[in-house]
Phi, psi and omega in degrees: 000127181258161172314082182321136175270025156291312184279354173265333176329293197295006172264295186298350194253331161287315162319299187271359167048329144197111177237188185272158170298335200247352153300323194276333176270321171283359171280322173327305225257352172285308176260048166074011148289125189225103165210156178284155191318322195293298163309310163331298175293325183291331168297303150302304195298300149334328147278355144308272202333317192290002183071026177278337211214163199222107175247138163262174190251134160264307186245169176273011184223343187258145163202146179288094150296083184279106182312133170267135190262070198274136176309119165268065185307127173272098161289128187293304189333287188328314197296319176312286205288351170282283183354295162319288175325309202285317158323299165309285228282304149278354165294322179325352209218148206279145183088357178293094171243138169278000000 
């Protein structure tokens, strides 16, 4: 079973955390990938759209390709109020002392 090269794009852009399109290609075409501008860009876009990756313009010829990193805001309430349950929840049981 082979690798979709969509998931190997996304490996390398993840290994460089952030290079150019045209960085990004010749490492393609350096390890025996051979596809085309059209596929290429249609693979970044698809990984954008899935939100892995944040791509930009530098140049009128160039663009940044970056991992997107989504952020996990932690709510205290929640964090609080599972703490509780989990607390109520073995008290619940009888001979149970903390």
């Amino acid at each position: 079973m082979t690798i979709p090269i969509r998931n190997t794009v996304f490996d390398k852009i993840k290994e460089a955390g952030s290079l150019t399109d045209v960085e990004l290609y010749k490492i393609l075409t350096k390890e025996g990938f051979a596809i085309t501008e059209a596929r290429f860009n249609k693979i970044l876009l698809d990984l954008e759209i899935l939100g892995l990756i944040k791509v930009s313009w530098i140049t009128k010829d160039e663009r940044r390709i970056e991992v997107f990193l989504e952020e996990i805001e932690v709510d205290e309430v929640d964090e609080q109020n599972k703490e509780m349950m989990e607390k109520d929840y073995e008290a619940s049981f009888p001979g149970f002392e903390k």
